[in-house]
Backbone as JSON, one array per atom type, in Angstrom:
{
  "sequence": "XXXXXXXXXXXXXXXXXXXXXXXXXXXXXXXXXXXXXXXXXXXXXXXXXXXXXXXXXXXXXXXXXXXXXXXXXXXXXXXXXXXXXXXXXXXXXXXXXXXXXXXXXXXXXXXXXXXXXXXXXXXXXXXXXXXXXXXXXXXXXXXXXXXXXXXXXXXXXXXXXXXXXXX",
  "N": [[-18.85, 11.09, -16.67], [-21.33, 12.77, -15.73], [-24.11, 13.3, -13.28], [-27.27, 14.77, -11.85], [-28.38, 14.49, -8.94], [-31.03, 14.94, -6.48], [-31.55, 15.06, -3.15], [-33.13, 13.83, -0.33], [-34.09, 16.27, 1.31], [-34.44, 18.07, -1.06], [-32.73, 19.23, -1.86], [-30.0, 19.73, -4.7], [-27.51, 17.96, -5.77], [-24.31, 17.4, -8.23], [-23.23, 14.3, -9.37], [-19.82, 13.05, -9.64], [-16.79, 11.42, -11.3], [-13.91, 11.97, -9.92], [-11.39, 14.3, -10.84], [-8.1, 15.44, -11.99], [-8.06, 18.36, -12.39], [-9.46, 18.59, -10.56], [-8.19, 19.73, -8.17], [-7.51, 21.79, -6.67], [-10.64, 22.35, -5.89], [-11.31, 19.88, -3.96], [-9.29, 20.72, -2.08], [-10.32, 23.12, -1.28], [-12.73, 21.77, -0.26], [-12.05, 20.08, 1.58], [-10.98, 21.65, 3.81], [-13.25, 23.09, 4.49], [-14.2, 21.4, 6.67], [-14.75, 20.49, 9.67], [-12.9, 19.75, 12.35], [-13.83, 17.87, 13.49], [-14.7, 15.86, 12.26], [-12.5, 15.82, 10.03], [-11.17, 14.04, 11.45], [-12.31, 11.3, 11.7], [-12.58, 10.99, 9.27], [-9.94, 10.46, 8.72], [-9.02, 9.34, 10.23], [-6.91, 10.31, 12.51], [-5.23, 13.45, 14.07], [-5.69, 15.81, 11.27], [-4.56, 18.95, 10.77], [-4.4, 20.21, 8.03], [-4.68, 19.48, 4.42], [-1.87, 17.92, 2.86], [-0.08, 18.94, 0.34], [1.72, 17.35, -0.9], [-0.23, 14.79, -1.27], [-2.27, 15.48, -2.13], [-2.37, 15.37, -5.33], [-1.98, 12.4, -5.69], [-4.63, 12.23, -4.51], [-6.28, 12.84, -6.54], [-5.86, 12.24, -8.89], [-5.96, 9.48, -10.8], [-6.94, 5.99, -11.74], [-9.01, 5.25, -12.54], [-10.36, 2.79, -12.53], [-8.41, 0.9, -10.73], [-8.05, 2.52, -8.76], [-10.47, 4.69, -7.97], [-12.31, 7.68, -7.25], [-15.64, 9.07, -6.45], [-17.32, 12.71, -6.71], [-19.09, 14.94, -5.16], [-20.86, 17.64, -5.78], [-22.55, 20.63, -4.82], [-24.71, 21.16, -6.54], [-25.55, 24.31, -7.17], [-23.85, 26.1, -5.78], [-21.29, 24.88, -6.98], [-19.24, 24.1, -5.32], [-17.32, 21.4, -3.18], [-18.97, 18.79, -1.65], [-18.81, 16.24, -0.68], [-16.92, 13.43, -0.92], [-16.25, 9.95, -1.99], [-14.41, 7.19, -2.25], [-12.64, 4.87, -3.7], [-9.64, 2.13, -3.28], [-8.03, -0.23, -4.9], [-6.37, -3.75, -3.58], [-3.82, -4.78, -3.81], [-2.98, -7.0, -2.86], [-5.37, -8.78, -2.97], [-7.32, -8.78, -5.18], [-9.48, -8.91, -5.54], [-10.95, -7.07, -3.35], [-11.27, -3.92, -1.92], [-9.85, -1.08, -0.23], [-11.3, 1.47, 0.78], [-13.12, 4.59, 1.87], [-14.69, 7.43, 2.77], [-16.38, 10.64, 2.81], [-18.56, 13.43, 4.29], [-19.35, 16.91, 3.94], [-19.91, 18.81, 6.65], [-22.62, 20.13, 6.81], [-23.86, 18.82, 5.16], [-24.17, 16.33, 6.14], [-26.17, 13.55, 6.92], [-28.27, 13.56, 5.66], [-28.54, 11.96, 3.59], [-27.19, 11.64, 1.64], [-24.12, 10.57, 1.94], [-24.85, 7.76, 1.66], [-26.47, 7.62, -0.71], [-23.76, 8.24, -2.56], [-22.27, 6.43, -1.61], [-23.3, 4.12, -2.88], [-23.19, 4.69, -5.8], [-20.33, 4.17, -5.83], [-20.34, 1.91, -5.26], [-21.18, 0.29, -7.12], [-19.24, 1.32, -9.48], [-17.47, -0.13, -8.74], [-18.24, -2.26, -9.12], [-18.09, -2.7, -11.37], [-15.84, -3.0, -11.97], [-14.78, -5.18, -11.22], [-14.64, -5.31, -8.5], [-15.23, -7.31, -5.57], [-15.82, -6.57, -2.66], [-15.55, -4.48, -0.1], [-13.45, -2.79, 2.3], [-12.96, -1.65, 5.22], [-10.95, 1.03, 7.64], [-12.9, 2.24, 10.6], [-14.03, 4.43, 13.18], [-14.91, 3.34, 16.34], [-17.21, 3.7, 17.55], [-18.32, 5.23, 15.42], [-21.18, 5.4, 14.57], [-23.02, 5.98, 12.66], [-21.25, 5.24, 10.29], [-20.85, 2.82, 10.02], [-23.49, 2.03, 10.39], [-24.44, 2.52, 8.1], [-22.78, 1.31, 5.75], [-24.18, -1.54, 6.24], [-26.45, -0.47, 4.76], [-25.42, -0.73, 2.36], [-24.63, -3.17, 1.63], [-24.1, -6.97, 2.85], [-22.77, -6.01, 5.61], [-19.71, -6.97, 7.79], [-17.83, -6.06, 10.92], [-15.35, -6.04, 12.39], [-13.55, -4.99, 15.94], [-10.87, -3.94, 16.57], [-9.02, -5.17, 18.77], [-8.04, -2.59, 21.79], [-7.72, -0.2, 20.04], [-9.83, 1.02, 19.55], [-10.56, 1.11, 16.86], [-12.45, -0.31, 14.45], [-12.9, -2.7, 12.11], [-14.16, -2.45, 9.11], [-16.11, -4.53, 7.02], [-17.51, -4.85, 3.5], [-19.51, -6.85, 1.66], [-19.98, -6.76, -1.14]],
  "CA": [[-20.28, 11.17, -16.77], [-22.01, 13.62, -14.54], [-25.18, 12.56, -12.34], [-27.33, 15.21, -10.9], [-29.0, 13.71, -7.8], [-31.86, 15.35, -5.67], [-31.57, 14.6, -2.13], [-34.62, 13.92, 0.25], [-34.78, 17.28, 1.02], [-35.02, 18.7, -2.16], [-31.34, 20.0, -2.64], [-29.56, 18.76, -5.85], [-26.05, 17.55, -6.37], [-23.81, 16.78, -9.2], [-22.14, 13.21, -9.23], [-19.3, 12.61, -11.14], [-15.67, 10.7, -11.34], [-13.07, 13.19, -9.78], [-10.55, 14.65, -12.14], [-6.47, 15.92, -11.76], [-8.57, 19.71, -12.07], [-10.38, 19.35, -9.3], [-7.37, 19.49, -6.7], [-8.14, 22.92, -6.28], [-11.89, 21.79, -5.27], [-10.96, 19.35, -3.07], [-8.6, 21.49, -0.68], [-11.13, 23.93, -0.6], [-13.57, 21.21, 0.46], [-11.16, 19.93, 2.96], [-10.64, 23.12, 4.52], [-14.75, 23.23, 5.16], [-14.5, 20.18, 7.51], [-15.06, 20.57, 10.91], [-11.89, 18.51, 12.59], [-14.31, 16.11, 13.98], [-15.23, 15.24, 10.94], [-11.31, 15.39, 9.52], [-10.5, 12.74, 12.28], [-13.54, 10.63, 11.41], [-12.11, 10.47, 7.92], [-8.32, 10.24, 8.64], [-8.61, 8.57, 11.88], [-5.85, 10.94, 12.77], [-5.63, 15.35, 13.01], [-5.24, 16.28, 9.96], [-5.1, 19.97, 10.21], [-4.27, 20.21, 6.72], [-4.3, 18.45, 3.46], [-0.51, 18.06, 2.69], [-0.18, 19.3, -1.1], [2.03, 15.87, -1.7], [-1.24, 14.13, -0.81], [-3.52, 16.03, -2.99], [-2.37, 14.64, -6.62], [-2.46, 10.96, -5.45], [-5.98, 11.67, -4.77], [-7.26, 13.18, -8.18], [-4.68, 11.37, -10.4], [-6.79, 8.3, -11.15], [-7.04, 5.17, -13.12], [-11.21, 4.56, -12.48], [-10.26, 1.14, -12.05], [-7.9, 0.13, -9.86], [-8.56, 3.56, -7.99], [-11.32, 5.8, -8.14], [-12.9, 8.81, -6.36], [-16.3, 10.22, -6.62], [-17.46, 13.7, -6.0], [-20.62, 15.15, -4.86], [-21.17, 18.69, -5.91], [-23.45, 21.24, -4.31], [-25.07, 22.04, -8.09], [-25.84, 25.71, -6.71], [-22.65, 26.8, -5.73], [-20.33, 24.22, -7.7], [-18.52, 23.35, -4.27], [-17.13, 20.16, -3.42], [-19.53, 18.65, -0.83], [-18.32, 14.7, -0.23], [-15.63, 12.69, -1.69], [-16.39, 8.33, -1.84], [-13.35, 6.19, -3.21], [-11.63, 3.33, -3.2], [-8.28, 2.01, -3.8], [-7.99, -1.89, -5.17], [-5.57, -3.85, -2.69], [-2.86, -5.7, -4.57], [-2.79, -8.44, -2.43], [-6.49, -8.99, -2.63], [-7.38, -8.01, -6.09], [-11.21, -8.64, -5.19], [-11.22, -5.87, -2.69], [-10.75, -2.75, -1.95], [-9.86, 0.13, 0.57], [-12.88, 2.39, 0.78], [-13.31, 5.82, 2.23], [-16.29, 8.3, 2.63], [-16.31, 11.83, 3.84], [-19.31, 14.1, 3.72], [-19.2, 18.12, 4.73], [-20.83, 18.73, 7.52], [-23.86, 20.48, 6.87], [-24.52, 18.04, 4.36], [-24.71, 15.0, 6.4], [-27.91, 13.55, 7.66], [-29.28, 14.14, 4.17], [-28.68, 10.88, 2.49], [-25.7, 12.0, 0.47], [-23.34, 9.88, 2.06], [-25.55, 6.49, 1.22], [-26.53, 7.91, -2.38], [-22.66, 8.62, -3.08], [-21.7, 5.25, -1.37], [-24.2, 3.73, -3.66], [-22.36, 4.72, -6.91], [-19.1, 4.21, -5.74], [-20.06, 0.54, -5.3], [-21.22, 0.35, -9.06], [-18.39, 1.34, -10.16], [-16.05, -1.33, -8.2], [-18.51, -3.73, -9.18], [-18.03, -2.75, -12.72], [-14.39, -3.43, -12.01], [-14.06, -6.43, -10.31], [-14.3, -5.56, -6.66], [-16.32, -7.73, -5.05], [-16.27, -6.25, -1.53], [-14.52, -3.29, 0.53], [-12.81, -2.93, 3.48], [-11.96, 0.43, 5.85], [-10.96, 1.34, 9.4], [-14.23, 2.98, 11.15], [-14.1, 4.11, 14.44], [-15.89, 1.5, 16.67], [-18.07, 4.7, 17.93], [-18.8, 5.58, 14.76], [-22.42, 4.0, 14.2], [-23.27, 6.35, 11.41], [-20.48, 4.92, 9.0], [-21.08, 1.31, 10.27], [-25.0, 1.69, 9.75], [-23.96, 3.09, 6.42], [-22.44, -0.32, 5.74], [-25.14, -2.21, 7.04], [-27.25, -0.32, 3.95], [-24.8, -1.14, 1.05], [-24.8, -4.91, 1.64], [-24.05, -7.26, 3.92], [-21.56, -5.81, 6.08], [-19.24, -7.19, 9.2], [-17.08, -5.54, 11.58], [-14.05, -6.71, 13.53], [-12.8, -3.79, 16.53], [-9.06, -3.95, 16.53], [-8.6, -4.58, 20.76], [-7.32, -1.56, 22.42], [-7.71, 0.73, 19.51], [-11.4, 1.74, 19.17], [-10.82, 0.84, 15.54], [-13.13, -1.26, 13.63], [-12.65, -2.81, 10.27], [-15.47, -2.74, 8.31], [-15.84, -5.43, 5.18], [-18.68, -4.85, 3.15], [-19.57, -7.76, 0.65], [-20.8, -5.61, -2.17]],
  "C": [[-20.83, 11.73, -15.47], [-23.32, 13.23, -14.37], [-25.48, 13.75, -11.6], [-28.72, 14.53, -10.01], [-29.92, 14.88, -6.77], [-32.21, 14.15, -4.75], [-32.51, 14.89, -1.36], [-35.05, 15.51, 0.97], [-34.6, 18.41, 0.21], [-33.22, 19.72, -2.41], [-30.47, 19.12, -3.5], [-27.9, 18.86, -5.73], [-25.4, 17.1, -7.16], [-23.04, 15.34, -8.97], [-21.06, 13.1, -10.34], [-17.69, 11.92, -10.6], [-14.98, 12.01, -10.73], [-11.57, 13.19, -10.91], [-9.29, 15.5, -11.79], [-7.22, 17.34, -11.44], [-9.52, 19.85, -11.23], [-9.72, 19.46, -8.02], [-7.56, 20.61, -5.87], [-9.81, 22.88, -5.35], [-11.83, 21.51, -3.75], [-10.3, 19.66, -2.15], [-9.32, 22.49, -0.05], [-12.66, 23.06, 0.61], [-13.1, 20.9, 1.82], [-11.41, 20.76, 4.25], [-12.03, 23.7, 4.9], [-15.35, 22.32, 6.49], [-14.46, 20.67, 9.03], [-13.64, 19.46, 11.3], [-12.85, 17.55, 13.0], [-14.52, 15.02, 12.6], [-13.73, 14.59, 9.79], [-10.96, 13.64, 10.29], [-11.42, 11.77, 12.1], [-12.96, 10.09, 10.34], [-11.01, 9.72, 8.02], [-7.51, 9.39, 9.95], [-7.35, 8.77, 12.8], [-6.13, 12.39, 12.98], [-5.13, 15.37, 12.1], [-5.67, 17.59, 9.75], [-4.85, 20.66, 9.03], [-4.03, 19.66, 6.15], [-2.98, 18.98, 2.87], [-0.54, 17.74, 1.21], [0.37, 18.05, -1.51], [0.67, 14.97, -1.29], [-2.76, 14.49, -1.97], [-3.24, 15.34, -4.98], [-2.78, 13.28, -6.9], [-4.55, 10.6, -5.06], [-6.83, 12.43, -5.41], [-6.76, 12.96, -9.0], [-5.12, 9.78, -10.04], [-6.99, 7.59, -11.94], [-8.48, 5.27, -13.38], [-11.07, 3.4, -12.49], [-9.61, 0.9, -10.63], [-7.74, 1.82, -8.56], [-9.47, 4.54, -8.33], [-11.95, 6.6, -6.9], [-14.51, 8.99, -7.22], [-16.99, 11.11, -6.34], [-18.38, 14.24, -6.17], [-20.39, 16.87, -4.91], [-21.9, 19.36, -5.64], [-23.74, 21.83, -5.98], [-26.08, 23.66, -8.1], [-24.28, 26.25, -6.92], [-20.99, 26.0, -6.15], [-19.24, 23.75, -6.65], [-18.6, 21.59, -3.97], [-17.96, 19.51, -2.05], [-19.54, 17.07, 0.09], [-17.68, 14.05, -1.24], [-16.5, 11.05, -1.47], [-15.04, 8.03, -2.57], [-12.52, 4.81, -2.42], [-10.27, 3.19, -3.9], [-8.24, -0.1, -3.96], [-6.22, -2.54, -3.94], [-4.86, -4.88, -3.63], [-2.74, -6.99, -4.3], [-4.18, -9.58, -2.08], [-6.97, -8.59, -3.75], [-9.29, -7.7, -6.35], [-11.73, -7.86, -4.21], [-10.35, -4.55, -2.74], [-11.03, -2.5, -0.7], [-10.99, 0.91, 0.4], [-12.55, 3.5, 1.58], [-14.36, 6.69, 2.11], [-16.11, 9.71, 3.43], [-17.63, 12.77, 3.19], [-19.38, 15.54, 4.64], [-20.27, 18.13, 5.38], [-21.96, 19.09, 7.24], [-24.48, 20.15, 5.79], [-25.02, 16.74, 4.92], [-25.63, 14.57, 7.14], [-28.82, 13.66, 6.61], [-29.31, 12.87, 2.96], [-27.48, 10.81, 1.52], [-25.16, 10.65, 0.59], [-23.82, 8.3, 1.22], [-25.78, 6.56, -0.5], [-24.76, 7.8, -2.88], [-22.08, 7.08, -3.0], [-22.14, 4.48, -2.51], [-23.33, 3.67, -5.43], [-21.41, 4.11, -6.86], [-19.25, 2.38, -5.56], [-20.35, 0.12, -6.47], [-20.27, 0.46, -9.71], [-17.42, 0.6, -9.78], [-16.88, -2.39, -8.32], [-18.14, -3.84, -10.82], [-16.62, -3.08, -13.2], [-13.9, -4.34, -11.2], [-14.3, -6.69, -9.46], [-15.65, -6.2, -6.62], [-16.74, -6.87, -3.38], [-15.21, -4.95, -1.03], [-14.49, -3.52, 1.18], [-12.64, -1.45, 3.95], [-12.06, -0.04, 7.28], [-12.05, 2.43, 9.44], [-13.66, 2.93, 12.7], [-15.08, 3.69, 15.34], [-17.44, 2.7, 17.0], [-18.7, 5.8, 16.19], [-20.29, 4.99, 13.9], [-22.84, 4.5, 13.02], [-22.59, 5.52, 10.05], [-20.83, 3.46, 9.0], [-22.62, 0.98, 9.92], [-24.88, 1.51, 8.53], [-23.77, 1.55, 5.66], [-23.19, -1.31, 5.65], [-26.31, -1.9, 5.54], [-27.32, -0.79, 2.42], [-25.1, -2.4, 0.65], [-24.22, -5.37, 2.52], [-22.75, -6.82, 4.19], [-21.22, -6.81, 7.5], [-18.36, -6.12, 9.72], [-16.35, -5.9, 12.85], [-13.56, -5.4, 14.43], [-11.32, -4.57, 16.45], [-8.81, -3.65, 18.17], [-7.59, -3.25, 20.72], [-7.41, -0.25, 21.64], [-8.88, 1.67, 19.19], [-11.39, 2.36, 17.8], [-11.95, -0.13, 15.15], [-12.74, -1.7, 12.26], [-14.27, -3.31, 9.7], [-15.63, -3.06, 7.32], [-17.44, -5.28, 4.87], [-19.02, -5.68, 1.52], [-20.2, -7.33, -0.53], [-21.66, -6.92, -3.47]]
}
């Protein structure tokens, strides 16, 4: 089910579940990232998405993992990813993730996209998420802060954070 969304300033985006045919998409989106922005995501370089890496994330149950993807509904590009992954040993949370292309962010996306993506893990169970943020990252941690109540633990020495957000 596709969702198109007009963002506060006035540019529209498609929402929708991501799908095995959009792997193609998604590497091209990749490959638009600015590394700061890769290492933000991957809390690592990642100067490329490694093709064994790309199936695992558009081969999806919608439950116990889902993605979803924000479309520039102009030029059908892939413009931010949200997903989560359910944790086995925690079956009321999840892993979380968020990435939005650069010259999209600052625009609300990220929060609108987050926004869904917690709808649909509430519609499946999850009560809350979890991710590594870096501790200097105040954007993703505000972010957090908007969803519902969030905390955040740094991980000494690493200028990690973990960020649980009680959805």
């Amino acid at each position: 089910m596709q969702r198109t969304i007009t963002l506060r300033d006035g540019a529209a985006v498609d929402i929708r579940p991501i799908e095995p045919e959009d792997a193609d998409l998604l590497v091209a989106g990749f490959e638009r990232l600015s590394p700061s922005t890769r290492y933000a995501r991957f809390l690592t370089a990642v100067p490329s998405l490694p093709r064994h890496w790309v199936a695992g994330l558009v081969e999806l149950d919608h439950r116990d993992r889902e993605a979803l993807v924000a479309l520039d509904s102009q030029s059908g590009d892939m413009v931010g990813v949200a997903r989560y992954v359910r944790l086995q040993e925690d079956p009321q949370t999840a892993d979380f993730a968020i990435v939005i292309g650069d010259p999209w962010q600052g625009r609300g996306l990220g929060r609108i996209l987050l926004g869904e993506l917690v709808e649909a893990a509430r519609a499946n169970g999850i009560e809350r998420f979890s991710g590594d943020v870096f501790a200097e990252n105040q954007r993703m941690l505000g972010l957090g802060r908007t969803i519902g109540r969030s905390a955040h633990v740094g991980v000494p020495d690493s200028g990690v954070s973990k960020l649980v957000i009680e959805l």
